[in-house]
C-alpha positions as a Markdown table, in Angstrom:
| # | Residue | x | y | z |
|---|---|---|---|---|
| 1 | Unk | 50.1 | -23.7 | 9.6 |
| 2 | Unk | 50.0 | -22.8 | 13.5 |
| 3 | Unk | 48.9 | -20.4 | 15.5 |
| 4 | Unk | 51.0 | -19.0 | 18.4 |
| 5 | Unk | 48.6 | -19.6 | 21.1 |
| 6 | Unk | 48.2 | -15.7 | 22.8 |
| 7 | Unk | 49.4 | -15.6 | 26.5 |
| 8 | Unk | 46.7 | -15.0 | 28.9 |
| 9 | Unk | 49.1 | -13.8 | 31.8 |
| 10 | Unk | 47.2 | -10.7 | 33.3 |
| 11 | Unk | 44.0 | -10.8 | 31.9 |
| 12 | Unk | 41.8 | -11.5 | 34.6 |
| 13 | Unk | 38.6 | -9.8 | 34.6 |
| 14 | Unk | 39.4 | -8.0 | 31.7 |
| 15 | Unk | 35.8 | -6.9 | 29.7 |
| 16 | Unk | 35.3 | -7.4 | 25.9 |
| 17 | Unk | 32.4 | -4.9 | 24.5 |
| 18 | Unk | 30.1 | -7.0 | 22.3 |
| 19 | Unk | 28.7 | -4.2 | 20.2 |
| 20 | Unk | 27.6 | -2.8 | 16.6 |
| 21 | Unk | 27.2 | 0.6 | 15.4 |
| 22 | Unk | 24.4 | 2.7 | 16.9 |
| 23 | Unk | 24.0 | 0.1 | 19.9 |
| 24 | Unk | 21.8 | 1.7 | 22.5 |
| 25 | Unk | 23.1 | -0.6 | 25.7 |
| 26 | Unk | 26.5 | -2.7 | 25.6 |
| 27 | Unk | 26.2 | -6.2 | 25.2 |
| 28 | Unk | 29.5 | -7.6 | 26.9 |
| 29 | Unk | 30.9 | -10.6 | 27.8 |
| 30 | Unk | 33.2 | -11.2 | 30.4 |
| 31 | Unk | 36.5 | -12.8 | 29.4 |
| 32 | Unk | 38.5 | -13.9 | 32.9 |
| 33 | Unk | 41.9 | -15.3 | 31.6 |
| 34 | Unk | 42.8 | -18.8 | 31.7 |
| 35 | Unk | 45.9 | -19.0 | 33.4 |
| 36 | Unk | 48.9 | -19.9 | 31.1 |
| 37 | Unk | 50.7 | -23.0 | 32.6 |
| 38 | Unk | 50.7 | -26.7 | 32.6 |
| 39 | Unk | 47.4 | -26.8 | 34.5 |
| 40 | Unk | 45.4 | -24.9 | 31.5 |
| 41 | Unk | 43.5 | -27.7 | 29.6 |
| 42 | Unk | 44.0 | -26.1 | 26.2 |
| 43 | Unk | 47.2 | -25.7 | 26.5 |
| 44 | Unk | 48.9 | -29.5 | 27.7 |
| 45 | Unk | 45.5 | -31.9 | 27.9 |
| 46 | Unk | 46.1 | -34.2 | 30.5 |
| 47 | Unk | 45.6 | -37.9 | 30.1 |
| 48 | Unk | 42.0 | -38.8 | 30.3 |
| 49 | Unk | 40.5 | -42.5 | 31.6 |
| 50 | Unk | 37.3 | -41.5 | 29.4 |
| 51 | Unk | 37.8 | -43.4 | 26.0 |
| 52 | Unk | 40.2 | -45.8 | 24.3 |
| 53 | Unk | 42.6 | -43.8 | 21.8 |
| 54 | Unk | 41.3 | -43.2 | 18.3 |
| 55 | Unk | 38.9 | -44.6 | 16.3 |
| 56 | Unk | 35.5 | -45.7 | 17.4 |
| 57 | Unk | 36.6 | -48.2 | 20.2 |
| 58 | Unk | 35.8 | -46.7 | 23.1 |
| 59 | Unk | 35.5 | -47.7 | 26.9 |
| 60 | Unk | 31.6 | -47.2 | 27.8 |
| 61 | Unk | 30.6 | -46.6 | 31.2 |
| 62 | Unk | 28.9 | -48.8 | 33.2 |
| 63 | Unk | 25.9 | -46.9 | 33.7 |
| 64 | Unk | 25.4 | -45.7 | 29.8 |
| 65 | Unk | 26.8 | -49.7 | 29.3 |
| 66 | Unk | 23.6 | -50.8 | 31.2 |
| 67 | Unk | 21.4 | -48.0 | 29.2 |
| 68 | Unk | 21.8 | -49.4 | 26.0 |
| 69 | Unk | 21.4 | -52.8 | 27.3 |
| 70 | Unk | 18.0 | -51.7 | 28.9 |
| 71 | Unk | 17.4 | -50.9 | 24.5 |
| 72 | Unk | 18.8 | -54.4 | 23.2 |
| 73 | Unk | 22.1 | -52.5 | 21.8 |
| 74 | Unk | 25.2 | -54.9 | 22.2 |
| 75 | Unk | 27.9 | -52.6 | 24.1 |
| 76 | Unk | 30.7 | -54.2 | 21.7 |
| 77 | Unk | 28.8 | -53.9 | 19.1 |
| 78 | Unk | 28.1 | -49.9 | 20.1 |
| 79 | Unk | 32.1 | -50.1 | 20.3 |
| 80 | Unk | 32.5 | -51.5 | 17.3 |
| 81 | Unk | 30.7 | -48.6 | 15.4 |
| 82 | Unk | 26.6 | -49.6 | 15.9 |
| 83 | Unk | 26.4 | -46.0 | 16.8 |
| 84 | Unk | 26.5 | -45.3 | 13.4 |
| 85 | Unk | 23.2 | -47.8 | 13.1 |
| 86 | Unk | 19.8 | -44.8 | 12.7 |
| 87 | Unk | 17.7 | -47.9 | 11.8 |
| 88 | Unk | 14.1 | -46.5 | 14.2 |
| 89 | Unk | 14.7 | -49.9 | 16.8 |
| 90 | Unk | 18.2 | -48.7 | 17.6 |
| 91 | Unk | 17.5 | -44.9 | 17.8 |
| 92 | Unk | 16.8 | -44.0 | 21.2 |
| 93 | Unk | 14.0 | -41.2 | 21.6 |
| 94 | Unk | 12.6 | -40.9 | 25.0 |
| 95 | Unk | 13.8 | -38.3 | 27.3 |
| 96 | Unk | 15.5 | -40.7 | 29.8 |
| 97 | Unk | 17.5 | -42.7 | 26.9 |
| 98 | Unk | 20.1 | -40.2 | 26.1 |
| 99 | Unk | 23.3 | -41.9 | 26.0 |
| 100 | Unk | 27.0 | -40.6 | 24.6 |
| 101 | Unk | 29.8 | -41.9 | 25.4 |
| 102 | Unk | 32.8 | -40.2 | 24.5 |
| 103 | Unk | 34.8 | -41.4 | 21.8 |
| 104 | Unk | 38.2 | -39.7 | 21.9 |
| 105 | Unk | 39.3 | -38.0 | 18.8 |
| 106 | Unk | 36.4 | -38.4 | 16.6 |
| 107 | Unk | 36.3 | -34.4 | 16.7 |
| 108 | Unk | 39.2 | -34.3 | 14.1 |
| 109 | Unk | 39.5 | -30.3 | 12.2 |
| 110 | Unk | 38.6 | -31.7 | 8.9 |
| 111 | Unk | 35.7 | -33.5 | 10.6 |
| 112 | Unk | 34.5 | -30.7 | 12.2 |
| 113 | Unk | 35.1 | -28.7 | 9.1 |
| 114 | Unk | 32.7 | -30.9 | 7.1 |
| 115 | Unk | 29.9 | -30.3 | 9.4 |
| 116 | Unk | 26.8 | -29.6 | 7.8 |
| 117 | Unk | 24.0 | -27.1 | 9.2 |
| 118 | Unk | 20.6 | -28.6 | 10.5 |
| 119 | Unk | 18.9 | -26.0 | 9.0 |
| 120 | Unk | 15.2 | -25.1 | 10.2 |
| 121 | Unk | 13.8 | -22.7 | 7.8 |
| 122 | Unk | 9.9 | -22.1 | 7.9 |
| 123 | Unk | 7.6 | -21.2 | 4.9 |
| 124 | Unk | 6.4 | -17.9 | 3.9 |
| 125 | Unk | 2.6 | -18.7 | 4.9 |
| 126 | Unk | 3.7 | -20.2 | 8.5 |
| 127 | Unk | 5.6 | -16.9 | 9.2 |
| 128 | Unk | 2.6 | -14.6 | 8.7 |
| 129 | Unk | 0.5 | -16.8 | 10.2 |
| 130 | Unk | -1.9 | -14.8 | 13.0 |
| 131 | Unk | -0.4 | -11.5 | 12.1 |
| 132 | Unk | -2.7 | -9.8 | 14.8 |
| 133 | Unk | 0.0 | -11.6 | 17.6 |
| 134 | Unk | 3.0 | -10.9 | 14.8 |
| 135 | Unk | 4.9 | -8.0 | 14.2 |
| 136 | Unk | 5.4 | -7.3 | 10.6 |
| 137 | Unk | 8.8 | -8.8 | 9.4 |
| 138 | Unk | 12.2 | -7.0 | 10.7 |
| 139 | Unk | 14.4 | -5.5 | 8.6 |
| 140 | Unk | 17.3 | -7.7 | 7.5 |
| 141 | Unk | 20.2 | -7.0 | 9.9 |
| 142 | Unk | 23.6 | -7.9 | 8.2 |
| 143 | Unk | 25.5 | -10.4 | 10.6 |
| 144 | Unk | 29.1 | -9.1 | 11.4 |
| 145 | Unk | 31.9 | -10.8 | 12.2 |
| 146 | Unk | 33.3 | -11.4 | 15.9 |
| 147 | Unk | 36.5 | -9.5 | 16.5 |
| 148 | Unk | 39.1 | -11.8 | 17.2 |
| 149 | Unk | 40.6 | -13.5 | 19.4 |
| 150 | Unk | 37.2 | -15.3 | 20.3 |
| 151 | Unk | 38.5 | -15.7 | 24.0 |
| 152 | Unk | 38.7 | -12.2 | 24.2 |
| 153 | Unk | 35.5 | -11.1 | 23.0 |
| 154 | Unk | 33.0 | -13.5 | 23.5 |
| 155 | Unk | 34.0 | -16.7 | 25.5 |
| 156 | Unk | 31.2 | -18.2 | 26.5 |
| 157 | Unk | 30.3 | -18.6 | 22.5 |
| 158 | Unk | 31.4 | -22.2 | 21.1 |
| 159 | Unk | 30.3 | -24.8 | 18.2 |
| 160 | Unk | 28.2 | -27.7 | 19.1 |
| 161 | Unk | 29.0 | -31.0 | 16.7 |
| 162 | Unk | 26.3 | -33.9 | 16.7 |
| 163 | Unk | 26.2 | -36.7 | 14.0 |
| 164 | Unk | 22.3 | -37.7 | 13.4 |
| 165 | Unk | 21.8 | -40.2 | 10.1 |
| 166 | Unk | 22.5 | -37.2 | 7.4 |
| 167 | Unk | 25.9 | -36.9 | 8.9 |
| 168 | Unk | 28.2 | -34.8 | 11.0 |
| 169 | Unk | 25.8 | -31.7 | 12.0 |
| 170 | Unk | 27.0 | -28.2 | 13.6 |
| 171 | Unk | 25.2 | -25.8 | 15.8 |
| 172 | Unk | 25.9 | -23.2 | 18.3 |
| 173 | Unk | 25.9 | -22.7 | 22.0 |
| 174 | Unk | 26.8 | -21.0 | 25.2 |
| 175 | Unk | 28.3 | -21.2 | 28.0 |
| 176 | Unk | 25.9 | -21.0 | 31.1 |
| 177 | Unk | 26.7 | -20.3 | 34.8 |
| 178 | Unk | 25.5 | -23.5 | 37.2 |
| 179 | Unk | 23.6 | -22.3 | 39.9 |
| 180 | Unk | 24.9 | -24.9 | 42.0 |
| 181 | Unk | 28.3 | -24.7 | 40.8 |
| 182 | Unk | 29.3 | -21.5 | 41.4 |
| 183 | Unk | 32.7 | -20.9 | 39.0 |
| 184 | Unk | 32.5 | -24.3 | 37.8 |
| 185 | Unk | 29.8 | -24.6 | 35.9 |
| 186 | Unk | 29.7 | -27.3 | 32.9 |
| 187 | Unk | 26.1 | -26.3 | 31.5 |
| 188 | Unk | 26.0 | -25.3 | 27.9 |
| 189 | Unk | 22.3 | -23.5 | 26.5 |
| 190 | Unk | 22.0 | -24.2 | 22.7 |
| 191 | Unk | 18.6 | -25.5 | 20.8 |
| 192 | Unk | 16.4 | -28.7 | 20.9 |
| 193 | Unk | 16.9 | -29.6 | 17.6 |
| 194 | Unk | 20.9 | -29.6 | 18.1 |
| 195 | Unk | 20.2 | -32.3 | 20.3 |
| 196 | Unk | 17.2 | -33.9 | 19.3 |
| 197 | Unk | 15.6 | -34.7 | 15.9 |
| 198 | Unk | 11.8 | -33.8 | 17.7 |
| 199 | Unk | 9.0 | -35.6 | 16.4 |
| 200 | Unk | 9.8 | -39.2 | 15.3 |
| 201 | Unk | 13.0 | -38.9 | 15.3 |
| 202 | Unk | 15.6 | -39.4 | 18.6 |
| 203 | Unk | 18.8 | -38.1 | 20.4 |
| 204 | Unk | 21.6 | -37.1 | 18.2 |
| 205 | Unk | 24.8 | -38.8 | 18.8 |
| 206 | Unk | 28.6 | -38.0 | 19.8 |
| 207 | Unk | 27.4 | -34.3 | 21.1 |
| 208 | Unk | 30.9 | -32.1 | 22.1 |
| 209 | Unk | 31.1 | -28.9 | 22.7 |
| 210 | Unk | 33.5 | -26.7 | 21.2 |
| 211 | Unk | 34.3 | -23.1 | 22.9 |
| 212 | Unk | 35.7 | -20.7 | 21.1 |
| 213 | Unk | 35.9 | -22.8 | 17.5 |
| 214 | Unk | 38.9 | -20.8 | 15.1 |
| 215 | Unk | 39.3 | -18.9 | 18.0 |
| 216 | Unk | 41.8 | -16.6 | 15.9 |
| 217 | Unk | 39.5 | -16.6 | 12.8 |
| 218 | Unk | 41.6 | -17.9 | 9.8 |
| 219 | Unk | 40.3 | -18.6 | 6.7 |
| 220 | Unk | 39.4 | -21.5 | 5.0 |
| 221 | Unk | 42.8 | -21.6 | 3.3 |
| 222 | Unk | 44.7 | -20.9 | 6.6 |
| 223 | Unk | 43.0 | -23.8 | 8.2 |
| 224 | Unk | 43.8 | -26.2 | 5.4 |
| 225 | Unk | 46.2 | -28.3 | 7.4 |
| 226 | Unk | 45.0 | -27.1 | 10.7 |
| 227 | Unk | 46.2 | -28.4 | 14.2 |
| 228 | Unk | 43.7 | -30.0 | 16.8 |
| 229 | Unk | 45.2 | -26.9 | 19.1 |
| 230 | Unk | 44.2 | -24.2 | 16.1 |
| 231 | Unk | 40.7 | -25.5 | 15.3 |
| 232 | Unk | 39.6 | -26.4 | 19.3 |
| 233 | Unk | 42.3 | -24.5 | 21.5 |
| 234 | Unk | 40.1 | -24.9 | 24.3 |
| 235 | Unk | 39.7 | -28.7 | 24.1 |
| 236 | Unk | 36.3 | -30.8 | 23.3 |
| 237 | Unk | 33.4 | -30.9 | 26.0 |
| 238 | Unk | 31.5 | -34.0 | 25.4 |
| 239 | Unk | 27.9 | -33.9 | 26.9 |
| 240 | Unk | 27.2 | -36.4 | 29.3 |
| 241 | Unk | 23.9 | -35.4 | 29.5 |
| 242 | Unk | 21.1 | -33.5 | 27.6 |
| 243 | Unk | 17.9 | -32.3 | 28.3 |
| 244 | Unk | 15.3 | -30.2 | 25.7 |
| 245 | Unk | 11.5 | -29.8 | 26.2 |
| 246 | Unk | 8.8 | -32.4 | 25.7 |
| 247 | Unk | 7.1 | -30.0 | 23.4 |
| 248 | Unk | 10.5 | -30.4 | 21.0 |
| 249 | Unk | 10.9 | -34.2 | 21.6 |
| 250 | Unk | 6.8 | -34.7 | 20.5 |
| 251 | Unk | 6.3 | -31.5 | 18.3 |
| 252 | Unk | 10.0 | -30.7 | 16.6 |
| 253 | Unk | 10.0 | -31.5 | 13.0 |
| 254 | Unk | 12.1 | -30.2 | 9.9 |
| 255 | Unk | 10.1 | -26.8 | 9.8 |
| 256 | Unk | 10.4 | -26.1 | 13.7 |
| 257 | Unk | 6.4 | -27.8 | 13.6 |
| 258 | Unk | 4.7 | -26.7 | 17.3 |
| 259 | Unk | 7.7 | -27.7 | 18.8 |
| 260 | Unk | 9.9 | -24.6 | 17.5 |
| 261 | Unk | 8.4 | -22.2 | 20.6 |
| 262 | Unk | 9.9 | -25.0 | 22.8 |
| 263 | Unk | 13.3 | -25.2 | 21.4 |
| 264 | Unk | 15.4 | -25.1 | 23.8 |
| 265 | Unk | 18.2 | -27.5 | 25.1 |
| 266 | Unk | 20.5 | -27.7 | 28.1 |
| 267 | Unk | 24.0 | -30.0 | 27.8 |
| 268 | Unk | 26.0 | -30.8 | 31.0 |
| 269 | Unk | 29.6 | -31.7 | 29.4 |
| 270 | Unk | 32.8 | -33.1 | 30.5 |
| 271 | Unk | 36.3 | -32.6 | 29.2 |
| 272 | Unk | 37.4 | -35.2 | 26.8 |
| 273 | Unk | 40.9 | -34.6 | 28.5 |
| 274 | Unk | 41.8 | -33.3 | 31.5 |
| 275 | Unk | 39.4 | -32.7 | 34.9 |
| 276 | Unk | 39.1 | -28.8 | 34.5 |
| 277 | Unk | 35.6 | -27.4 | 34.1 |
| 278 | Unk | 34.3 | -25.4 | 31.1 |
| 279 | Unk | 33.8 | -22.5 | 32.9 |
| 280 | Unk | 37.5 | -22.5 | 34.5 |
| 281 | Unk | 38.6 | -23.0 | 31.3 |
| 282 | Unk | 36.9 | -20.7 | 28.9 |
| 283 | Unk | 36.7 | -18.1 | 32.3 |
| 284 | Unk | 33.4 | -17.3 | 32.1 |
| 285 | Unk | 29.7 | -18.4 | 31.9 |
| 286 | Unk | 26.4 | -15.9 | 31.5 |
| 287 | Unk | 23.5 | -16.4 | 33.8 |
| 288 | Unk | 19.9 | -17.0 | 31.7 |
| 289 | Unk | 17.4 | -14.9 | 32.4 |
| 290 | Unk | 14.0 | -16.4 | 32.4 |
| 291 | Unk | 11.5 | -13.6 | 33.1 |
| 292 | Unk | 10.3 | -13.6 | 29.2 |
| 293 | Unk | 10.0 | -10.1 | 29.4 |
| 294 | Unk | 8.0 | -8.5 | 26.4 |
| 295 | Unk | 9.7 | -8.0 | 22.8 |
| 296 | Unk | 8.4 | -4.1 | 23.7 |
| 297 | Unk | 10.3 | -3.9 | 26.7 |
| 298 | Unk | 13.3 | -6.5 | 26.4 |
| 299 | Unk | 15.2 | -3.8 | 24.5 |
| 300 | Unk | 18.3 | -4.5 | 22.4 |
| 301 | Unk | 19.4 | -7.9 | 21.7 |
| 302 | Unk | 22.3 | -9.7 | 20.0 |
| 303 | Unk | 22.6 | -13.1 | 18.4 |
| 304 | Unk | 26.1 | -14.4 | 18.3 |
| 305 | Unk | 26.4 | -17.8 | 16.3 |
| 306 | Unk | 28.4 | -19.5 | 13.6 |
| 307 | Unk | 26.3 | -19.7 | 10.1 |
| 308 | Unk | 27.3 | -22.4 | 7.8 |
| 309 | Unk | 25.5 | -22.3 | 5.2 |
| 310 | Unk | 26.3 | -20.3 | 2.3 |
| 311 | Unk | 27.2 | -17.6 | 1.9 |
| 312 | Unk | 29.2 | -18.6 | 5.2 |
| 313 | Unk | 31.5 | -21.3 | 6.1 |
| 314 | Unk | 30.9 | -21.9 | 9.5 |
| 315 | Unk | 34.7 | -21.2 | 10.5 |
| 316 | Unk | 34.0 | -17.5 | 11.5 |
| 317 | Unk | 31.9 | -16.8 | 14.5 |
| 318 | Unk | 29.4 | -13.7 | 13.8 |
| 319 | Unk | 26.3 | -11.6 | 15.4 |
| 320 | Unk | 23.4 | -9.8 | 14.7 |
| 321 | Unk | 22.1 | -6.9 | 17.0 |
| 322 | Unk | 18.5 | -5.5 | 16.9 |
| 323 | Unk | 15.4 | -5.0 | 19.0 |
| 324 | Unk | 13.0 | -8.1 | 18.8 |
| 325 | Unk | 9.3 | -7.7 | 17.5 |
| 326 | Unk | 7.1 | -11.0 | 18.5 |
| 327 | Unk | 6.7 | -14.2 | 16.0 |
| 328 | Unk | 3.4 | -16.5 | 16.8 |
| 329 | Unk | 2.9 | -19.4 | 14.8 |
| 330 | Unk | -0.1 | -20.4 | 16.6 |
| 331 | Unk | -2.6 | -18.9 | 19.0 |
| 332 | Unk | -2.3 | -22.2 | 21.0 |
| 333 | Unk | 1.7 | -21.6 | 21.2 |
| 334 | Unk | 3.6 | -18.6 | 23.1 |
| 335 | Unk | 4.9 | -15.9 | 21.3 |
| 336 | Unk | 8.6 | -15.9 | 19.8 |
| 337 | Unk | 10.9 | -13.3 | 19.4 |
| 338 | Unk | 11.9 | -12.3 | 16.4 |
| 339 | Unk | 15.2 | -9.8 | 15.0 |
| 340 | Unk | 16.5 | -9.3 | 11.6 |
| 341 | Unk | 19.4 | -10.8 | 11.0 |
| 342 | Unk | 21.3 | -12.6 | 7.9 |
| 343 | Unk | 22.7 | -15.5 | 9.4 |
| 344 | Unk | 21.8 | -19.1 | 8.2 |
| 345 | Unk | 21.8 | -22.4 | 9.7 |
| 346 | Unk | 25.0 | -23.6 | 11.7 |
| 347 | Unk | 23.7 | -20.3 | 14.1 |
| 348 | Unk | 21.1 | -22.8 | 15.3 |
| 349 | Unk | 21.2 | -22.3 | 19.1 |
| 350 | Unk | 23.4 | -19.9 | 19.5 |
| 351 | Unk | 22.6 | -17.5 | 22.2 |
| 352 | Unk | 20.7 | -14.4 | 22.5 |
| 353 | Unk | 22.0 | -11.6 | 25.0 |
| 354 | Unk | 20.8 | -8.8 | 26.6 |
| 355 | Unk | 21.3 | -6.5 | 29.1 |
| 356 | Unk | 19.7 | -6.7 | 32.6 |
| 357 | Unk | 20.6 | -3.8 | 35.1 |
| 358 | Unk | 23.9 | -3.9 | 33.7 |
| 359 | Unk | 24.5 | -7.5 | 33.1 |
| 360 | Unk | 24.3 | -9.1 | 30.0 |
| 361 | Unk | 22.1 | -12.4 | 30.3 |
| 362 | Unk | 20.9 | -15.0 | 27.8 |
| 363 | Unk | 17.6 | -14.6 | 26.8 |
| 364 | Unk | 16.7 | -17.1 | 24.0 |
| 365 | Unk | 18.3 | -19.0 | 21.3 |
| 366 | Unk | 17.9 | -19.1 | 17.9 |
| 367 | Unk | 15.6 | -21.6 | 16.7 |
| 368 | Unk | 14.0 | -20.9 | 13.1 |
| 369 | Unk | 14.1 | -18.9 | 10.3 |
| 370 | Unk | 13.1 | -18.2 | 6.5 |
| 371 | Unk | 14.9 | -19.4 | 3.7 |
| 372 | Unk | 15.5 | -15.7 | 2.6 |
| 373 | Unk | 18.1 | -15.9 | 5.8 |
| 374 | Unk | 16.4 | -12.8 | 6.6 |
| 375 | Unk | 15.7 | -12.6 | 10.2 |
| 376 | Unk | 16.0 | -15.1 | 13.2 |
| 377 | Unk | 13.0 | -16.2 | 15.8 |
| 378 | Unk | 14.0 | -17.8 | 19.2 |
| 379 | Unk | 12.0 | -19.0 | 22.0 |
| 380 | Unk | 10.6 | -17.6 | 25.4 |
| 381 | Unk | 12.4 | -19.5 | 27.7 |
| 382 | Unk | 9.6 | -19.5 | 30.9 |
| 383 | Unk | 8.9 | -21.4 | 33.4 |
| 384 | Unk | 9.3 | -24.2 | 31.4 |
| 385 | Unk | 12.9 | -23.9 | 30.5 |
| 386 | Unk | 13.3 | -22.8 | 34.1 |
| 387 | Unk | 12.3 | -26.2 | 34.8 |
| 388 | Unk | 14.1 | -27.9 | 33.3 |
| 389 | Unk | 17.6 | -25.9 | 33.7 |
| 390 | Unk | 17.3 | -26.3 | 37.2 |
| 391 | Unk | 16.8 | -30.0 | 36.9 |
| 392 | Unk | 19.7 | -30.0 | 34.9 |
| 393 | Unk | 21.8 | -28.6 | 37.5 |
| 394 | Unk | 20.5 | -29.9 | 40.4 |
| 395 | Unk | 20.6 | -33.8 | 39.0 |
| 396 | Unk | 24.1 | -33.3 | 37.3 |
| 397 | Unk | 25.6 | -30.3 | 37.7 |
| 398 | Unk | 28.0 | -32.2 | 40.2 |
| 399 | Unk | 29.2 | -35.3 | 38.4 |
């Protein structure tokens, strides 16, 4: 089947309300139309030097060419398929060895269909560890479904596809305004362990983007023989770069581990085809708000996100509204925030929003949660995540 891609003639500036029932502040989402035309990206993809066509055989540049050199990989062999190759000597794990070269139209629908969710669930005694920091447990908050289209009502929201050695893996992210890039930002917030395995593991491989995933929200059946222009109809951002915290890289491990109060990731991404920016395209980006302001006074927040594990699918995006209570794991670690919410893995870093004198900002991302799905922690992002965002844009927010 097909979709008849919406026009988007006369849209521009148009607001979406982000919102559930009983709501005390509006969480929106500005939606600025993509022009309809030959120049929109998601419309008519324009040839791209990036990548050989299909398969794994890909042109590498130079400078990620002489990267994996600098780590004894063979750059025809990396062509060839050694990406596949997990094997600890071949998987890069530093912070400065993050390499991933596009390979153009691995990010096939029934590919990113089979994605599976890299779920980080914690135990029962970890989340009522020092319960004089915590706040007792939320209620669970049932996640509702995003009205559709996606463009309309939350654009900045997208999937985020990695393959690490279990397989093809599925997260969430968001769309982030570049300081340095005014209107053109490429910067994408979703979670360190969407990027990087943490503690003894490495970076993830073949990282894209994916804004507004199903934008229309068809079924399972619907999207049985589903076009590339149904499934993606913004195109494919691969990250050319990826930055999370030291604390995730060392600390990260299966059950979030001390890393999970650092986990937190930043992707600068290019178009697989076409030159135009993610912001341009998708017509909108949310600034992040850093000030960690307490769960007492941050208010309402939402969690928009696409689960995947049961009882979801990972085709329909959703959200979760609620005010946060606090979530320490440690004494030594800061505080998390913590809603209820019914959401599974596949929501993993997907961003939180609130509002900030009338602005909706992102706030945190969702990190960990128990395996009742009952509720979702994410991060403080502080000074640390300042940090390293504004590296981010300042070291590759123009290439």
């Amino acid at each position: 089947m097909r979709s008849t891609r919406p026009s988007f003639s006369g849209m521009r500036g148009r607001r979406r309300v982000l919102a559930a029932a009983g709501l005390a502040a509006a969480l929106t989402l500005t939606a600025s139309a993509c022009e309809s035309g030959d120049d929109n990206a998601a419309d008519k993809p324009a040839a791209t030097s990036s990548g050989a066509s299909g398969g794994d055989k890909i042109e590498i540049p130079a400078d990620i060419a002489d990267r994996l050199k600098e780590h004894g990989i063979d750059v025809d062999d990396w062509k060839d398929g050694e990406w596949k190759n997990w094997d600890k000597d071949k998987w890069l794990t530093e912070a400065e060895d993050f390499v991933n070269p596009v390979i153009e139209g691995l990010w096939k629908p029934e590919r990113m269909k089979s994605a599976k969710d890299p779920d980080k669930t914690i135990s029962t005694k970890d989340a009522s560890a020092d319960q004089g920091v915590s706040d007792p447990a939320p209620a669970p908050v049932t996640a509702t479904r995003e009205e559709t289209p996606y463009h309309d009502n939350a654009a900045p929201v997208g999937k985020v596809f990695f393959d690490s050695p279990e397989g093809s893996m599925v997260c969430s992210g968001t769309v982030v305004k570049d300081p340095r890039n005014p209107g053109k930002s490429n910067l994408v917030w979703t979670a360190g362990h969407c990027v990087h395995a943490g503690g003894g593991g490495g970076w993830y491989r073949n990282i894209a983007f994916v804004p507004a995933y199903n934008d229309l929200g068809k079924s399972e059946a619907e999207l049985a023989n589903a076009t590339q222009q149904e499934i993606s109809p913004y195109g494919q951002y691969w990250a050319d770069w990826a930055s999370t915290s030291n604390e995730w890289i060392q600390g990260g491990s299966e059950s979030g581990g001390d890393g999970a109060a650092y986990d937190y990731a930043v992707l600068h991404v290019k178009p697989e085809s076409g030159s135009k920016s993610l912001e341009e395209t998708v017509g909108t980006a949310l600034d992040v708000d850093f000030s960690t302001p307490a769960a007492s006074d941050a208010g309402t927040m939402g969690a928009w996100g696409y689960p995947a594990a049961p009882p979801y699918n990972g085709l329909i995006m959703h959200k979760c509204v609620d005010r946060p209570g606090r979530l320490s794991l440690s004494p030594s670690l800061p505080t998390m925030y913590r809603i209820g919410c019914t959401m599974t893995g596949g929501s993993s870093g997907g961003g939180w929003f609130r509002v900030v004198d009338g602005k909706t900002v992102l706030v945190s991302n969702t990190s960990i949660g128990p395996t009742d799905n009952t509720w979702l922690a994410g991060p403080q992002l502080g000074q640390g995540a300042k940090t390293l965002f504004d590296n981010m844009s300042k070291e590759y927010g123009a290439k």
